[in-house]
Residue, then its C-alpha position, 0 to 999 in steps of 0.5 A: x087236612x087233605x092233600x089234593x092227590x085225588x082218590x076217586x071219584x064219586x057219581x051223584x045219585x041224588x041232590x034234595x032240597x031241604x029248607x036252608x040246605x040241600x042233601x046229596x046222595x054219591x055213589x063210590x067205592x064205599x068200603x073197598x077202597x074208601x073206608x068211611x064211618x058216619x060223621x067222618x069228613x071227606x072232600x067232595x070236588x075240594x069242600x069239605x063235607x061230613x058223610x052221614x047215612x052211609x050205605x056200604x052195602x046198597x047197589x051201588x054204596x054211597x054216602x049222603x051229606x048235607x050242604x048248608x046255604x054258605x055252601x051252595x052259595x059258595x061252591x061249584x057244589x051248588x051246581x050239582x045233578x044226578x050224574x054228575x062226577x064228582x073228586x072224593x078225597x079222605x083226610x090225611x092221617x096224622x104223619x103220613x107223608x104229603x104228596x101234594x100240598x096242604x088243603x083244608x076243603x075251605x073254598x075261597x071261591x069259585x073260578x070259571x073255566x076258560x078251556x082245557x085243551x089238549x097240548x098236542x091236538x095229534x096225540x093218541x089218547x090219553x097220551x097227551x097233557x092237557x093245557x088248563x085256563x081259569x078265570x081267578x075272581x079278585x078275592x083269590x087273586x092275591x094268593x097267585x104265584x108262579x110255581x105255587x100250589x092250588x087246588x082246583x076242584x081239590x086238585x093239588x095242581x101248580x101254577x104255571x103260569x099267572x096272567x093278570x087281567x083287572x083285578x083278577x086275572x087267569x091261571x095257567x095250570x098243565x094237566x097230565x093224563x093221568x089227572x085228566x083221567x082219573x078226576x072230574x076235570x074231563x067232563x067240565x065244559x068252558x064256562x062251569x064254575x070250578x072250586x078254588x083254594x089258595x095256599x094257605x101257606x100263602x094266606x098265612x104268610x101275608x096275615x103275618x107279613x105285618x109281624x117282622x118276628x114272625x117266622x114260617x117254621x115247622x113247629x109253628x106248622x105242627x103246633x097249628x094242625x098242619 
């Protein structure tokens, strides 16, 4: 389980194609501030992958992983090239506090991005917020609430405002600067796909809403993982 409060971010070095699959190569703090062993998980920009040939002592440390068909068909990951920024995030140990909100490195889909366009045009920067717009497909779009939690890219963002268009429709979510800066939204452009998870309290909650004694409990979230 992650949490979507992004740690770091990651540079790519490599991507390989492989027959069926690809493998990539990141660069990030390996060993001073990530600390990573081979076969742990680790969410690259919201999918959850597994770090093999971990190099903490190469110039400069990184991580491979391997990313199968569904992956590359299913993720903004398939988009990758050397030089891309990429958010990491480790897996929450068991009882630590949750900052953000639950997100397992599942995708359900890609969105596009709209814009992201600073609040005040004016502002000093990194001063100002930043104001986010993405295209939601149908298949997510069920899952859109106001005030809800998504993540985006593996960010834990809220939504603040839900437009629907068709049978999809656009999020409105508000970046400060220090999400803006501290992940990999900065160097996306209009038009780029980017990862979507929904909630999977909501998923859970329509699943279970045909079940009159169902009950969102908290033993039901810690008996389930969560």
């Amino acid at each position: 389980m992650f949490t979507g409060l992004i740690e770091t971010t990651g540079t790519v070095l490599a991507v390989e194609q492989r027959e069926g699959s690809k493998r990539i190569a990141i660069a990030g703090p390996i060993g001073h501030g990530i600390a990573l062993r081979t076969g742990d998980s680790i969410a690259v920009s919201g999918v959850c992958l597994t770090a093999v040939d971990i190099e903490p002592d190469a110039s400069p440390p990184r991580f491979h992983a391997d990313l199968a068909a569904e992956t590359v068909a299913r993720t903004s990951l398939s988009l990758l090239a050397p030089g891309s920024l990429v958010n990491l995030e480790l897996p929450t140990p068991a009882g630590a506090p949750l900052g953000g909100h639950v997100v397992q490195g599942h995708v359900d889909a890609t969105g596009t991005l709209l814009s992201l366009a600073p609040v005040d045009a004016h502002a000093a920067a990194g001063l100002t917020d930043w104001w986010l717009r993405v295209a939601v497909p149908a298949q997510v779009s069920r899952f859109m609430v106001e005030k809800g939690s998504i993540a985006i890219e593996g960010i834990s963002l809220t939504i603040a405002r839900w437009e629907p268009q068709g049978d999809g429709g656009v999020v409105h979510v508000a970046i400060i600067p220090h999400t803006y800066a501290r992940t990999n939204l900065h160097t996306l452009q209009a038009g780029q796909p980017v990862n979507l998870e929904a909630d999977v309290l909501i998923k859970y909650m329509e699943q279970r809403s045909v079940k009159p004694s169902f009950e969102l409990s908290l033993g039901y979230l810690i008996a389930n993982g969560y």
